[in-house]
C-alpha positions, -999 to +999 in steps of 0.1 A: -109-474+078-144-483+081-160-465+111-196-476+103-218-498+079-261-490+075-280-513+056-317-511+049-342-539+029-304-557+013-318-594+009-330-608+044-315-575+064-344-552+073-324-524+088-284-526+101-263-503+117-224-517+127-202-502+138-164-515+137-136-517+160-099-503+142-081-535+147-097-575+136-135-576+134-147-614+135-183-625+116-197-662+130-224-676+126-245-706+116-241-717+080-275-700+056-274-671+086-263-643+058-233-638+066-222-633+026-246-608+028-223-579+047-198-586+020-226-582-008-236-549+005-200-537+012-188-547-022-227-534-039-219-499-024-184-500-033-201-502-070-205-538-076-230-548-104-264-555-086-302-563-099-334-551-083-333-591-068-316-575-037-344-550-028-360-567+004-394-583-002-422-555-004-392-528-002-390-499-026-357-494-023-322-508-008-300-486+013-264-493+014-241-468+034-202-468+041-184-439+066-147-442+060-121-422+078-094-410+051-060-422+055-048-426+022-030-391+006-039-404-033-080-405-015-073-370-001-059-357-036-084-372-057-114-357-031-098-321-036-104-323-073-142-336-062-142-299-041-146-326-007-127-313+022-132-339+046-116-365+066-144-384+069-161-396+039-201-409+034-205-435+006-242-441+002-254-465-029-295-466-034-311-492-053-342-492-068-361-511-094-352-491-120-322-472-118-290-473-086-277-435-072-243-430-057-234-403-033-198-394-024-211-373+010-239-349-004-226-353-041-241-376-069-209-396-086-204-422-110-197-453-108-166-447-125-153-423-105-161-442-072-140-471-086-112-453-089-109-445-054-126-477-032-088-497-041-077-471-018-098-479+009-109-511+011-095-547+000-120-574-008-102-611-003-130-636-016-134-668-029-135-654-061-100-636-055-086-669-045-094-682-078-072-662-098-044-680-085-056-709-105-055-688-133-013-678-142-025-653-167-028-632-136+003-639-118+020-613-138-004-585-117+009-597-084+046-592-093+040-559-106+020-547-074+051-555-057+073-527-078+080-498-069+072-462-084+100-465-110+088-500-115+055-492-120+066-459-146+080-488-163+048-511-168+028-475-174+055-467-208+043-505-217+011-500-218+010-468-235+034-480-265+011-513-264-023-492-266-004-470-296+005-506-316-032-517-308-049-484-326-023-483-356-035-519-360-071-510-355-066-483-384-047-505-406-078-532-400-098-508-410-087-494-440-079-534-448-120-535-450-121-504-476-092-518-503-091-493-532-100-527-552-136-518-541-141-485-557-145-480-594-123-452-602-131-448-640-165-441-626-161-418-598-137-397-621-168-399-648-190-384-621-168-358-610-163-348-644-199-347-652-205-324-623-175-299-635-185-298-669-214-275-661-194-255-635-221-251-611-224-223-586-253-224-552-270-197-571-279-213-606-310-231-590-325-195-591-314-177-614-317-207-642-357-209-628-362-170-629-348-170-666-366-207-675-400-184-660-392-153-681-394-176-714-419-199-706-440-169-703-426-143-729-458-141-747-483-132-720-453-108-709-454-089-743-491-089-746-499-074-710-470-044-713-487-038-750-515-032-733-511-012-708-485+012-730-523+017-749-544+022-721-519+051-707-512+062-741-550+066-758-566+069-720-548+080-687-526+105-705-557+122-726-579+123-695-550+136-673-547+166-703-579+173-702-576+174-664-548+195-665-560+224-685-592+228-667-572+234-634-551+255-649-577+281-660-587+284-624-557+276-599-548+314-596-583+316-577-574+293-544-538+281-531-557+246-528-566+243-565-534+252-568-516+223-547-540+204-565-529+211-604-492+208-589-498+171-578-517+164-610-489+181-629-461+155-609-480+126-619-483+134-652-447+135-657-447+102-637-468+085-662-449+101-692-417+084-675-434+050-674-446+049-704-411+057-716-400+025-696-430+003-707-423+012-742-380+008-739-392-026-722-413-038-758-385-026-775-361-046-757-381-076-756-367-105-778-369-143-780-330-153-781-338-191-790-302-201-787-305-186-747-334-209-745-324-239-755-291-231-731-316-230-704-336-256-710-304-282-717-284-268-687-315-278-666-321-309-684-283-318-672-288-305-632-324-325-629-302-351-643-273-351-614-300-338-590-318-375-597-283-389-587-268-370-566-295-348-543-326-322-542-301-290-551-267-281-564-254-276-531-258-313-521-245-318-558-213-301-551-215-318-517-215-351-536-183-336-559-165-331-525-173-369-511-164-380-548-129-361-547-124-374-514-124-412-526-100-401-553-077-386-525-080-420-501-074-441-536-044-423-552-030-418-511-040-451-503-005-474-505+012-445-487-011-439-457-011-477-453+029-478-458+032-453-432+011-471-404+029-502-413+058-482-404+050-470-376+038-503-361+074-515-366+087-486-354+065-483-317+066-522-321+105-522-317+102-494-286+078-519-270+100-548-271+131-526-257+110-514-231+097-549-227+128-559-220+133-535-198+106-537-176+115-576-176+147-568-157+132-549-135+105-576-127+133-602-117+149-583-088+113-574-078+108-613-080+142-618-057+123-601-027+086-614-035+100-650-034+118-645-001+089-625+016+062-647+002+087-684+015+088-663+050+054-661+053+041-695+039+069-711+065+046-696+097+016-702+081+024-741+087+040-748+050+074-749+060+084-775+034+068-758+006+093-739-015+077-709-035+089-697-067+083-678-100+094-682-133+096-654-155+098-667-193+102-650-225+096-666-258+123-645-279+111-665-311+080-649-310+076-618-288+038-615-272+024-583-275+002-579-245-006-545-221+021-565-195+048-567-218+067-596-234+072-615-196+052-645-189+046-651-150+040-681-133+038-692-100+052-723-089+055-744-057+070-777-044+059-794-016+095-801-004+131-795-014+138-827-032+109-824-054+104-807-089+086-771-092+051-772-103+026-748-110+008-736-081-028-741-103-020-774-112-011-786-074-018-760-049-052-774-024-079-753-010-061-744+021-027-742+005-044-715-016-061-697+012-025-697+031-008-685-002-030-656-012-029-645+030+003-644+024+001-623-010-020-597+011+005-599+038+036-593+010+013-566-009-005-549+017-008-509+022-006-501+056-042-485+070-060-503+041-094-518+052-090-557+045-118-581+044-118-619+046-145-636+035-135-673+044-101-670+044-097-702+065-111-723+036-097-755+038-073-755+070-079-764+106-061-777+136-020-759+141-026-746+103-055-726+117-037-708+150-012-698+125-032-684+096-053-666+129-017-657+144-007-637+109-046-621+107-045-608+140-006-596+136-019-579+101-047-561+126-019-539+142-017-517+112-048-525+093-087-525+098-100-564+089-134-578+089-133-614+086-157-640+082-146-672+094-159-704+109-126-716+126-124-701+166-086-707+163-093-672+147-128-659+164-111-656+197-084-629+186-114-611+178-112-574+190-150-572+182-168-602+171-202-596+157-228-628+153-247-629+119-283-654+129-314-657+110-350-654+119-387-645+117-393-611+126-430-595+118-435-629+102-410-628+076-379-640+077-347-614+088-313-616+090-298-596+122-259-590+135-250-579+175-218-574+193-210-604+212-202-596+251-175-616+271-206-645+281-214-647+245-181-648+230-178-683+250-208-693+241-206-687+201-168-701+204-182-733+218-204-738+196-174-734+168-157-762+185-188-787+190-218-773+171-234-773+208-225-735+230-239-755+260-216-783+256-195-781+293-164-799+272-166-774+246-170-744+268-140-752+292-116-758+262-135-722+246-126-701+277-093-713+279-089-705+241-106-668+250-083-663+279-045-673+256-062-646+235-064-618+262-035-628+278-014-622+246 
């Protein structure tokens, strides 16, 4: 239930705060006063798509806000996941030029998530809603709203098996668009074998460059370590001799000149060791031209794939991998797409069985509908119209849809002796306001918040005392706003709000009161007449007012 509704700079409203009675809370008011507006913001901070066009003239920002009491378990379980322990609940939505926030209390949600919980609290009946009955694609939602929980388990195992058929064609579609046809396989299995063929490994980049260096460079190699085995040979060593035996005539003198000829003495074995290595490394040194030319060809080949395939023989091998792949989809090709073909006939025949199923079930839920819906069309003034609804299946050619095989139409006849039609084809504008009434009526959750935005669309006179009869009986267990223009249903208003327009600071501003006993007769003469001062008008208004509060 809606205990209160705050709106700041929405369209014409500058700044709104209503609060709303628990049982039938009327909207009047003069036609262009705004009164689609409440319904705008109710349905913009229930996460309706919006534009920055609603922001207020010279306004930063639009504030819609929504406190609801909780009386729906499923709300109560879903806010415990959200970690909100409340039995009051705060939606706020906050609209700027660039971007909309919405808060669940003190919590930032999506708009996801708050969609999935405002069926639970509020029911919008619009002009739009009325629509759909026009439409008999969307008959088949009405009937199944109706079911039950095992119904309902029913429709759920539909869809599921449905959404299953729908990706195993959506995978067969796609692997339609990449036919084996389109790959060359004598190629691929050329590149593949090209890349084998040198049996690559992620280290040959280096060590093929490091030996491709050593070569290149052989020469100046064997000319430096020549010369250097001379200089040590014909230079260091002779002067480190010399050294040598002049220290040794006088280290027995000091310790020092002794540490000294001992270091000399280690490094002069140190350079009689590397000159042993320098001269083992000319000895080794050798041009093996048939290692050469395997360097030089075996890079020739890898800048080859490296030009085809990538920058280093890791992406080559990479490229292997990709390559074998294709082969795999190729050669596995017929079976994969075999299989899903099998599997669609497979799920395909579980849908229609369970299709069939759920069909079944839908005609005893239909048994009931009809007979509620006929009950309530018969006091809503259309006591010759017979409702019915055909439930078809064309076994030819079953339909695959997330509903099942069923197709469900509604159809009407304004009298007994007359052929069924279908309700879009005959139905008026105030048989259709009556009819989907009555669907709310038929559906409805007990301590749901309804709205009616112009549910008396069409109908006046008897027609209207009864459709504001059934509103004002619906009130006993359910919040309703409604926005009507009839004062057959004003006057069984518990609180009736006026919606006027008019210039406030110089601009132009949309405000809504609570109407008081004097102004109730006033605004309800001015629904009979179009004049509140009108002495006919209000005589035949206060008797209207007092049937009401004598009921």
């Amino acid at each position: 239930m809606i205990l209160e509704l705050n709106i700041e700079n929405f369209i014409l409203i500058d700044q709104l705060k209503l609060e709303f009675s628990d049982g039938l809370n009327i909207f009047t008011g003069e036609t262009g006063a705004g009164k689609s507006m409440i319904i705008g913001a109710i349905n913009a901070c229930l996460g309706s798509r919006v534009s920055k066009d609603v922001i207020r003239y010279n306004k930063k920002k639009a504030v819609i806000q929504i406190v609801f009491t909780v009386d729906s378990e499923y709300v109560r379980n879903f806010l415990e996941e959200l970690d909100v322990d409340s039995d009051i609940i705060v939606i706020t939505r906050e609209i700027t030029e660039y971007k909309s926030m919405i808060r669940l209390n003190d919590k930032i949600i999506t708009l996801s998530t708050l969609k999935s919980i405002t069926p639970y609290l509020i029911d919008i009946h619009g002009q739009h809603e009325q629509s759909q009955l026009l439409y008999p694609k969307n008959h088949i939602q009405y009937l199944d709203e109706k079911g039950d929980i095992s119904h309902k388990e029913k429709l759920k195992e539909v869809r599921d098996l449905y959404l299953k058929i729908k990706e195993i064609d959506q995978r067969i579609e796609e692997m339609m668009t990449i036919s084996p046809k389109d790959y060359d396989i004598d190629y691929i299995e050329f590149q593949i074998n090209e890349i084998d063929e040198l049996n690559l490994n992620a280290s040959d980049d280096e060590l093929l460059e490091e030996k491709h260096h050593y070569y290149k460079n052989i020469q100046l190699i064997n000319n430096n370590v020549s010369s250097v085995k001379e200089i040590i040979s014909e230079t260091i060593k002779d002067h480190l001799d010399t050294s040598l035996h002049l220290l040794r005539e006088i280290k027995d003198y000091d310790k020092k000149l002794l540490d000294i000829y001992t270091q000399l003495e280690g490094t002069m074995y140190e350079i009689e060791d590397i000159n042993h290595n320098i001269v083992r490394f000319i000895d080794d040194i050798e041009v093996d031209e048939e290692e050469m030319m395997y360097i030089e060809n075996r890079m020739d080949k890898i800048n080859t794939l490296k030009l085809k395939h990538g920058n280093t023989i890791k992406e080559i091998l990479e490229k292997r991998d990709d390559l074998t792949d294709k082969i795999k989809y190729i050669n596995e090709y017929n079976d994969r797409l075999n299989t899903l073909k099998n599997e669609k006939i497979h799920y395909t025949k579980e849908y229609i069985q369970k299709s069939k199923i759920l069909s079944e079930s839908r005609k005893k839920i239909k048994i009931n509908f009809v007979s509620d819906i006929q009950k309530e069309l018969q006091f809503l003034n259309m006591e010759n119209t017979v409702f019915d609804i055909d439930i078809s299946i064309d076994d030819d050619r079953y339909k695959l849809s997330k509903d099942g095989i069923d197709t469900v139409e509604f159809l009407i006849k304004p009298a007994t002796n007359l052929p069924f039609h279908s309700l879009a084809k005959i139905a008026s504008g105030g048989e259709l306001s009556r009819i989907m009434l009555a669907m709310k009526i038929v559906l409805n959750r007990d301590n749901n918040t309804l709205i009616f935005d112009e549910i008396d669309s069409g109908i006046s006179g008897r027609t209207a005392i009864k459709v504001g009869d059934k509103i004002k009986e619906l009130s006993s267990t359910n919040q309703i706003l409604c926005i009507t223009h009839l004062p057959q249903i004003s006057t069984k208003a518990d609180r009736h709000f006026l919606i006027e327009k008019g210039m406030k600071n110089n601009e132009i501003s949309t405000r809504i009161y609570v109407l008081n006993n004097e102004d109730k007769l006033k605004e309800t003469a001015r629904l009979l007449s179009g004049n509140e001062e009108d002495l006919n008008s209000l005589m035949v208004a206060k008797n209207m007012l007092n049937g009401r509060n004598n009921e």
